[in-house]
C-alpha positions in Angstrom: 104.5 98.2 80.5 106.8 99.2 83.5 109.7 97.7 85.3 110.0 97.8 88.7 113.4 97.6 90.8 114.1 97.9 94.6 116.4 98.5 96.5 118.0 99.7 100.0 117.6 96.2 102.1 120.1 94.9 104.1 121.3 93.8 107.6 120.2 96.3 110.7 120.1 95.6 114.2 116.5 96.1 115.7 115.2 99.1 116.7 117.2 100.5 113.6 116.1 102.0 110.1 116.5 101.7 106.9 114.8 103.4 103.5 113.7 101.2 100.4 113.4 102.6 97.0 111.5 101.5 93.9 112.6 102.8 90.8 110.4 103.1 88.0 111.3 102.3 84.0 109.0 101.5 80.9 106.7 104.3 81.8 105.7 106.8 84.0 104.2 106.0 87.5 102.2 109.2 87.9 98.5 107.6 87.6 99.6 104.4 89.6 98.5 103.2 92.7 101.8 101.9 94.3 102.2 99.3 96.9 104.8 97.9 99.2 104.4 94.2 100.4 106.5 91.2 102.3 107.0 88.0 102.3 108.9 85.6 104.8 109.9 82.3 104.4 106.9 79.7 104.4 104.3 82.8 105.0 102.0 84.3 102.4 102.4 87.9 101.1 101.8 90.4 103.5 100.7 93.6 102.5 102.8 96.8 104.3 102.2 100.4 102.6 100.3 101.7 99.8 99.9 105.4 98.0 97.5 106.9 95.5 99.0 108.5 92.4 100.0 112.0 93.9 100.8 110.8 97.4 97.3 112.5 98.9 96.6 109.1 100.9 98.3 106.3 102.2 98.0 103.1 103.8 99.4 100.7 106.2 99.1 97.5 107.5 98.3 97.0 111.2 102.0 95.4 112.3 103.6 98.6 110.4 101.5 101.5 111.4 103.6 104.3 113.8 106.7 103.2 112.2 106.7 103.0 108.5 106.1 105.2 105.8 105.5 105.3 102.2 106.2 108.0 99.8 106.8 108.9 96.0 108.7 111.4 93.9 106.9 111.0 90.6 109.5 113.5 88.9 111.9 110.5 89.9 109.6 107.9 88.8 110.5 106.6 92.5 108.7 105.4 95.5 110.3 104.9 99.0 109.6 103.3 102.1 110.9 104.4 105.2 111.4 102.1 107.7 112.1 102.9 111.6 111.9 101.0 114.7 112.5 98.4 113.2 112.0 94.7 115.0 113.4 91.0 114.1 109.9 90.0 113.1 110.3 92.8 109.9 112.4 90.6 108.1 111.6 89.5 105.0 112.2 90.1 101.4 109.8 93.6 100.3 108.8 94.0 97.0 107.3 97.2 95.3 104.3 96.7 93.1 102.2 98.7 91.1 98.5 99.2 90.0 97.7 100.8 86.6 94.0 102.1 87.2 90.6 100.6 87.6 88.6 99.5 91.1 91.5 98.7 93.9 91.8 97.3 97.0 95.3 98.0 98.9 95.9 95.1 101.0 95.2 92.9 98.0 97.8 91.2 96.6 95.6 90.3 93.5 95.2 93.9 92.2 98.8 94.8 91.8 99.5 94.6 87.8 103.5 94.9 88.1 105.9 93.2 90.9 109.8 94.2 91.0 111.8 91.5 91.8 112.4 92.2 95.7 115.1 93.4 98.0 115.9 91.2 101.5 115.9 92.8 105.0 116.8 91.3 108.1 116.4 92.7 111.2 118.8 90.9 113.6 118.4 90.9 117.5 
């Protein structure tokens, strides 16, 4: 059992940045794969960053790559995106989700066992 909780959206002009957070509570993330996704009005999911346990690999999807990045302080029981660069077309609400173990697939929204409850940003031209 885990709770997850973002935070850090809010209002930035393009070409700006901010940093998410996802804090952790329940349990410890240290053997989770974490994931960062999106979701704008009238679109499906869309996957953005994910992490392995200790932060050895990562992974980004193809509108994010060159200017966001995903990392983790598992001491904190905390994972963070950074976001830079960033364009109108970013906005959307970005949730934080976790995967406790077994086969996984990144992108997928499907094998992500715990969802916070999101955090809005809007990117305004």
């Amino acid at each position: 059992q885990i709770h997850l909780v973002e935070s850090g959206g809010g209002l930035v002009q393009a070409g700006g940045s901010l940093r998410l957070s996802c804090a952790a509570s329940g349990r410890a993330l240290g053997a989770d794969n974490m994931g960062w996704f999106r979701q704008a009005p009238g679109k499906e999911r869309e996957f953005v960053a994910a992490i392995t346990p200790t932060g050895m690999i990562t992974y980004y999807g193809d509108s994010v790559k060159g200017r966001f990045s995903i990392s983790r302080d598992n001491a904190k029981n905390t994972v963070y995106l950074q976001m830079n660069s960033l364009k109108p077309e970013d906005t959307a609400v970005y949730y934080c989700a976790a995967d406790n173990g077994g086969a996984w697939y990144a992108p997928r929204v499907s094998e992500y066992d715990y969802w916070g409850q999101g955090t809005q940003v809007t990117v305004s031209s």
